[in-house]
C-alpha angles and dihedrals in degrees: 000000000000105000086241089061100050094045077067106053082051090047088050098035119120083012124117085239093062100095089037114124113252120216115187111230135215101272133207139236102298136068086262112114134192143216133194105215110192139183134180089330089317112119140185137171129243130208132206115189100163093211080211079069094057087252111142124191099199095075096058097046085050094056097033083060099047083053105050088046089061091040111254136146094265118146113252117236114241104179122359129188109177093183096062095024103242124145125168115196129173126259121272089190140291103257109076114186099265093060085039092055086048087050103052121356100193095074090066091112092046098055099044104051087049091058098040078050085061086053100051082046089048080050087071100053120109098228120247099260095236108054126106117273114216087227108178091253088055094045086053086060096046089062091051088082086071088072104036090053109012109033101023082213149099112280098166092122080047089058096043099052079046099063085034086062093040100053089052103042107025109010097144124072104199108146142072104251114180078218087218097064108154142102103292094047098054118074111208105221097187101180079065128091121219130334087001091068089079117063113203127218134146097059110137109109096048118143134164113289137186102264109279101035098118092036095069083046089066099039097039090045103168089211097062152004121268115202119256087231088053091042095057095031089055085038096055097029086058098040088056083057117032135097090233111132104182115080096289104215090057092044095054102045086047092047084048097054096043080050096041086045098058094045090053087064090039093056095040089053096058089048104048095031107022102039096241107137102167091077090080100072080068104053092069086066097034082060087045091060094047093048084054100045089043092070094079099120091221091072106060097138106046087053089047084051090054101041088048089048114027124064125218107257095236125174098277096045088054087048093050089041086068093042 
């Protein structure tokens, strides 16, 4: 028996969840993983976040709790122990958007209004005091992994057209944004009303965002295509509702490339450091999002920097990046 494992026996031991089955998920990429524990027709979900990997717990109670206050679809925590990085939650149900819409394409309206409607409610939370703000100056950061993984290169003048962008066209974080907002995050829970139909996981690393951040999350999702229809109705549908006060096209496809840029590193990095190969069949869509977003005509010169600095992850530059 692994020493993880057996840090769990001990953390469900003399519970009623200690006998339960327990069925590995897909896990994400981090060095979190899940387990679906199950008994005479009774789930819950177990998380497994190795603090020797750099996982805390404490972010995401904080936030799971922030978030059932205010009523929203947030797993409870059950048991919890921070120092070995155990929590167990209970189960907000087994179809996430991204199996619903295989299952069954036409709801793709549906689902996503209800979700953007989650984010107009998220707009209307007073954010924890203690979490991180995507100031301009810390967008610009993010974006530095592009060149440590991805470039190999310098991409300081990148990084400064970044924060320049930034500072014209989303300076202000002001809202709550669960930071990883897209299909395979969000559970449909169709037998719900309202805000309760999403269930919400994968929040840890929230921090306060300009409005929209999270928006352009769900509609740029680097795992699969949304449709355009989907992309201007939730556009237009959110910009009749939000706080935002900045031109909200240009926000939000400012607020996109600084986001699709990072992941690009990021994905570069787990493939060329982490052995995880099967991130670059992302990469060719996550540039695709930055190509379209790019077209905004007031950001000429970001798109000019990028194009100047960071190369098109072709075939042969995924195939270099695993090697």
């Amino acid at each position: 028996m692994s020493e993880r494992a057996a840090l769990i026996d001990d953390f469900l031991s003399d519970t009623v969840w200690q006998n339960w089955s327990r069925t590995p998920l897909a896990g994400d990429a981090s060095a979190r993983r899940y387990y679906r524990l199950t008994s005479n027709g009774q789930s819950t979900i177990l998380m497994d976040a190795p603090p020797q990997n750099g996982e805390e717990t404490g972010p995401f109670v904080q936030i799971a709790l922030v978030l059932r206050a205010a009523g929203f679809a947030a797993p409870d925590v059950l048991l919890h122990d921070a120092k070995n990085g155990l929590l167990l939650l209970s189960d907000l149900g087994t179809v996430d958007y991204a199996q619903r819409l295989r299952q069954a394409a036409d709801d793709e309206t549906t689902l996503y209004q209800a979700a953007t409607t989650v984010l107009l409610k998220l707009e209307q939370l007073t954010p924890p005091p203690n979490l991180k703000h995507l100031t301009p100056a810390i967008g610009a950061q993010m974006v530095e992994i592009v060149g440590t993984h991805y470039t190999h290169t310098a991409i300081d003048a990148l990084c400064t057209e970044v924060k320049q962008s930034l500072e014209e066209f989303a300076p202000e974080p002001t809202v709550l944004a669960l930071r990883d907002y897209h299909a395979e995050n969000l559970i449909w829970r169709a037998d719900k009303t309202g805000i309760d139909q999403v269930g919400l996981l994968d929040f840890q690393d929230a921090f306060v965002a300009p409005p929209g951040y999270d928006l352009v999350s769900l509609l740029r999702d680097a795992r699969r295509d949304v449709s355009p229809a989907i992309v201007e109705d939730m556009i237009t549908y959110f910009g009749a509702h939000t706080k935002a006060t900045t031109p909200l096209r240009t926000s939000l496809a400012c607020l996109a490339v600084q986001r699709n840029l990072r992941i690009l590193g990021v994905f570069a990095r787990l493939v060329s450091t982490l052995n995880k190969p099967r991130y670059t069949a992302f990469m060719p869509r996550v540039w695709a999002h930055i190509m379209a977003d790019l077209q905004d005509p007031e950001l000429a010169t970001l798109r000019q920097a990028v194009m100047d600095l960071v190369p098109e992850p072709t075939a042969s530059r995924l195939a270099g990046l695993a090697t």
